[in-house]
RODO-2510 file (C-alpha; in nm, 4 decimals, decimal comma):
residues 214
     n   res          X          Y          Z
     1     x    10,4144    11,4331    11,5388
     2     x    10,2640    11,1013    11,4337
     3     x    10,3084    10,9167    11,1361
     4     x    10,5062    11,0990    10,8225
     5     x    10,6060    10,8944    10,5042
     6     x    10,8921    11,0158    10,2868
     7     x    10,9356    10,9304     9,9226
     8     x    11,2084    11,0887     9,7568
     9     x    11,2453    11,3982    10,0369
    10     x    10,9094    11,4452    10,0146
    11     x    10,6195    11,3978    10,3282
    12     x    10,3337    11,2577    10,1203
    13     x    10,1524    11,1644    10,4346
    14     x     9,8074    11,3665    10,3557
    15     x     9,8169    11,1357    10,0106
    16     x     9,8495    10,8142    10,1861
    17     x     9,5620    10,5801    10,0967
    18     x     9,4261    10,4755    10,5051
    19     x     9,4728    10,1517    10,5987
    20     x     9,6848    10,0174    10,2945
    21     x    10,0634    10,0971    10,4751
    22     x    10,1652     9,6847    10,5489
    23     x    10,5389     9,6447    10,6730
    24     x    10,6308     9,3371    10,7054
    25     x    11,0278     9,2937    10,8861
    26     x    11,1872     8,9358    10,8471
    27     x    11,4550     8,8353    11,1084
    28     x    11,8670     8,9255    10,9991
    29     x    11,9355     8,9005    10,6384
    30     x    11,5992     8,8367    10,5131
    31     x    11,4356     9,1243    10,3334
    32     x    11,2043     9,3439    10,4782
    33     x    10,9082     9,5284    10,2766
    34     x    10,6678     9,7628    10,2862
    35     x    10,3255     9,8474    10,0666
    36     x    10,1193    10,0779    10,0580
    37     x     9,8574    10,3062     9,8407
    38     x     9,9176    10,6659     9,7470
    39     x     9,7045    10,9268     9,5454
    40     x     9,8353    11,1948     9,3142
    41     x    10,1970    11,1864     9,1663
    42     x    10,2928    10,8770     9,1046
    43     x    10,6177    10,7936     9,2675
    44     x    10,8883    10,6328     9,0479
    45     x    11,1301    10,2884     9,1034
    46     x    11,3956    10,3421     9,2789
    47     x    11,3385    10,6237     9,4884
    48     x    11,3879    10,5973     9,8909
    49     x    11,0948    10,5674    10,0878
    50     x    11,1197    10,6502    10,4846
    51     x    10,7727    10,5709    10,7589
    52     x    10,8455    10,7215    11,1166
    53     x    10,6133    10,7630    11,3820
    54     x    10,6711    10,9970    11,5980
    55     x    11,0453    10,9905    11,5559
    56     x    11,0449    10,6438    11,5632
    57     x    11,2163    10,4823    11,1994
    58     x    10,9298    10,1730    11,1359
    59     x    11,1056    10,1682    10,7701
    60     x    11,3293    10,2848    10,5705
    61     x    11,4037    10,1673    10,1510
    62     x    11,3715    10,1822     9,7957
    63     x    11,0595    10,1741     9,5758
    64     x    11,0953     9,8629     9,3581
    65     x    10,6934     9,8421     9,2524
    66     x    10,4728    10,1140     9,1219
    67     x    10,1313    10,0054     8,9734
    68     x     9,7894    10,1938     8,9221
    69     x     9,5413    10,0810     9,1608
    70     x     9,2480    10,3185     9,0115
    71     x     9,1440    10,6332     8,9187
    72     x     8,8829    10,8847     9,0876
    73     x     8,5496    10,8713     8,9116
    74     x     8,6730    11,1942     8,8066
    75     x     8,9681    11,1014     8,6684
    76     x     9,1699    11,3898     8,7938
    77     x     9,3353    11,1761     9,0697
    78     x     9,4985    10,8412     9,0610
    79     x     9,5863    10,5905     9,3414
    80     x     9,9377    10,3781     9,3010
    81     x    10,0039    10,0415     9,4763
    82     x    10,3758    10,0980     9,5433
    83     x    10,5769     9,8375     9,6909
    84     x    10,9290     9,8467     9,8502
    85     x    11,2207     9,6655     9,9896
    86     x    11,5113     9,7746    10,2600
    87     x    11,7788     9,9006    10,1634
    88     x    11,9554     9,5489    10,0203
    89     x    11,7968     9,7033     9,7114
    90     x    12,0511     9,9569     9,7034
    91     x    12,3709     9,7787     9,8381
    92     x    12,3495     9,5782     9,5593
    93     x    12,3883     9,8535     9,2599
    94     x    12,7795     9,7104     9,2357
    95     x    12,9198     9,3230     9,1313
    96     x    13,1742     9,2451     9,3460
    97     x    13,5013     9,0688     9,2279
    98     x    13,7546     8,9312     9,5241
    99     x    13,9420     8,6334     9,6732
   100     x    14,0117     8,6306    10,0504
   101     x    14,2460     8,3699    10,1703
   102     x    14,2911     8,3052    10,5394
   103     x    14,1236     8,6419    10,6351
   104     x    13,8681     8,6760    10,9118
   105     x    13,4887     8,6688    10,8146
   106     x    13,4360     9,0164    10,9989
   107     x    13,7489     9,1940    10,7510
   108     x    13,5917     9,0515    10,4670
   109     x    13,2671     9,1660    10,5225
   110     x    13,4672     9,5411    10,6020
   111     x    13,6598     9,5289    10,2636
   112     x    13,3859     9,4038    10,0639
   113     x    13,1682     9,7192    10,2742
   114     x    13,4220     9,9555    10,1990
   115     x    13,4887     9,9133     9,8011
   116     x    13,1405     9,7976     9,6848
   117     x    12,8735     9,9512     9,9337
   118     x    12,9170    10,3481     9,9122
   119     x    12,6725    10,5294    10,1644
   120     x    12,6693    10,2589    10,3982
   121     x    12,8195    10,2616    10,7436
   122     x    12,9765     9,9345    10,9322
   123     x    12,9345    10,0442    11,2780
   124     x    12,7123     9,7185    11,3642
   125     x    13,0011     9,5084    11,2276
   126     x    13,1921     9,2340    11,5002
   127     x    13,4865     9,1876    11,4972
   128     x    13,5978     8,8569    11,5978
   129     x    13,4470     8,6116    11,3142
   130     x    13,6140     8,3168    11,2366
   131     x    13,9015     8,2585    10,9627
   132     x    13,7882     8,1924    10,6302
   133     x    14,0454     7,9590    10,4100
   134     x    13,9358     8,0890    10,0680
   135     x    13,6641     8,2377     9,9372
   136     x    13,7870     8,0865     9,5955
   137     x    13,5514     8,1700     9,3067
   138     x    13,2429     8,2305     9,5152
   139     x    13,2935     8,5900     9,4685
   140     x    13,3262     8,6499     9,1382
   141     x    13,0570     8,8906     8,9925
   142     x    12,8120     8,8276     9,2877
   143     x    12,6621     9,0978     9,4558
   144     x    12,7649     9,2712     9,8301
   145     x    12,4425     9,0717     9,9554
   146     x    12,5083     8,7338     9,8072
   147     x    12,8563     8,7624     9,9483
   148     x    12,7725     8,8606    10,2796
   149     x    12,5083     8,5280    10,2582
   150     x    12,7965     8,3163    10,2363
   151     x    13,0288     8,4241    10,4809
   152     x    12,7410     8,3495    10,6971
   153     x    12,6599     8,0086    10,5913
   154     x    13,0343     7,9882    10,6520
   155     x    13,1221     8,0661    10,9898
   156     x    12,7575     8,0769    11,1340
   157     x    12,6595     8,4168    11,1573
   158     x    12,4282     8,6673    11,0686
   159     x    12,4318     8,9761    10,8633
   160     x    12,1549     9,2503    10,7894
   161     x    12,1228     9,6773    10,6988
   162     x    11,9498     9,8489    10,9132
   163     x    11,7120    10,1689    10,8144
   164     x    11,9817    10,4023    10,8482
   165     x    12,2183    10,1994    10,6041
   166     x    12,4186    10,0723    10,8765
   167     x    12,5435     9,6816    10,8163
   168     x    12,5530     9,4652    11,0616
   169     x    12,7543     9,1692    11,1148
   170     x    12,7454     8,9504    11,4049
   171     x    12,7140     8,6102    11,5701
   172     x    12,4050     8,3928    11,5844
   173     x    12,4910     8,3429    11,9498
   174     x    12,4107     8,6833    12,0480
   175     x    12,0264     8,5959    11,9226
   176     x    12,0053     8,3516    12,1916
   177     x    12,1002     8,6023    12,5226
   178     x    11,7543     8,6406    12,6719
   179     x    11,6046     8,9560    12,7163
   180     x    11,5786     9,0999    13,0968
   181     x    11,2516     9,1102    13,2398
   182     x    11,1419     9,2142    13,5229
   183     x    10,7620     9,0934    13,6029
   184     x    10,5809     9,3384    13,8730
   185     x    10,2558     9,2542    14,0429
   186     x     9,9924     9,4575    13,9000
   187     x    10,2203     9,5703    13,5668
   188     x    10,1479     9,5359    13,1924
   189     x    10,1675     9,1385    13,1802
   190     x     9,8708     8,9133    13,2822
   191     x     9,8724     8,5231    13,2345
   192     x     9,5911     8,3551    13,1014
   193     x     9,4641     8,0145    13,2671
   194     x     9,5889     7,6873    13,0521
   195     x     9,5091     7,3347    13,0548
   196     x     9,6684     7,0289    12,8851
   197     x     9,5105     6,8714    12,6236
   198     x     9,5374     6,4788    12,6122
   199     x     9,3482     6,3859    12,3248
   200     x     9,4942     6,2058    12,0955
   201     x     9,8165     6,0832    12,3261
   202     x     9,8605     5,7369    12,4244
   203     x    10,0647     5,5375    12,6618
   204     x    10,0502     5,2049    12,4987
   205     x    10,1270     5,1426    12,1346
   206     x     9,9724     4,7722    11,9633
   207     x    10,1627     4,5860    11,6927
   208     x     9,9078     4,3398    11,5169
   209     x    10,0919     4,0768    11,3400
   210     x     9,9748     3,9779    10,9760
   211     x     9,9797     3,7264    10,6623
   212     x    10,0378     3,7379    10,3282
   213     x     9,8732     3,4895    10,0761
   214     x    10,0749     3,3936     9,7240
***
């Protein structure tokens, strides 16, 4: 099948400009984006953007750039730089406007899901977060995003949608569980020779005394 983008419903992957498609994906709630050039129509803000290769979901957002890059000698066919972030873009069309008191991180982050993030699912979300005093006035006219940033910074974990509007919510701990691997003479993985470099590195460290003249 290969690679297919979708902007607004639409596979415009015979229009895509070769070599200009750049995702870049940052690690929990940091946004991730995605560039790219595209001839003809000229796609509009705020319409959702999908890459897949071969079934495979490398992105998934909203436009939130469109610029012209150039026009054909011929001027019957323009080029657009279009740039676009996840779907954060789009969770944060509505302010929010609560006060928790002695709830649990993970219901906040439900409730706050539930009335101010229509279309998105919480399947990702743990349950288990720690209790959260108040929330006092640190929710007042923020958005879903900036809200789910500081029940992070509270209790120490992590938050992020994924590209199928799914929210996640779960501790930094789980990060750390190392990844099985299973290393098989003659497989995939070959290490390279190394050497230590001991320029520079000393095992003795001189003081020099000094004077000062008035």
């Amino acid at each position: 099948m290969g690679l297919r983008l979708t902007i607004a419903g639409e596979n415009r992957k015979h229009d895509l400009e070769r070599n200009t498609l750049e995702i870049d994906q940052a690690l929990t709630y940091a946004i991730d984006t995605c560039s790219f050039n595209i001839k003809g129509r000229m796609p509009v803000e705020g319409e959702e953007v999908i890459v897949e290769n071969n079934n495979i979901r490398l992105f998934a957002g909203i436009i939130v750039k469109v610029e012209l890059s150039r026009t054909f000698p011929s001027k019957t066919i323009k080029v657009w730089k279009v740039e676009c972030d996840d779907y954060t873009a789009l969770l944060d069309r509505r302010l929010v406007v609560e006060a928790y008191e002695n709830m649990s991180a993970s219901d906040i982050f439900l409730d706050i899901a539930a009335k101010y993030c229509p279309g998105f699912t919480t399947n990702g979300v743990r349950s288990g977060a720690p209790v959260v005093e108040s929330t006092g006035t640190e929710f007042e006219y923020k958005r879903p995003s900036e809200c789910f940033r500081w029940l992070c910074d509270y209790v120490g974990w992590h938050w992020q949608p994924d590209y199928y509007k799914d929210l996640h919510f779960f501790s930094a701990e789980e990060l750390a569980n190392p990844a099985p691997m299973t290393l098989t003479p003659g497989g995939l993985f070959r290490f390279g020779k190394h050497s230590i470099d001991s320029q520079g590195l000393r095992n003795r460290v001189y003081v020099r005394g000094g004077s000062m003249l008035s």
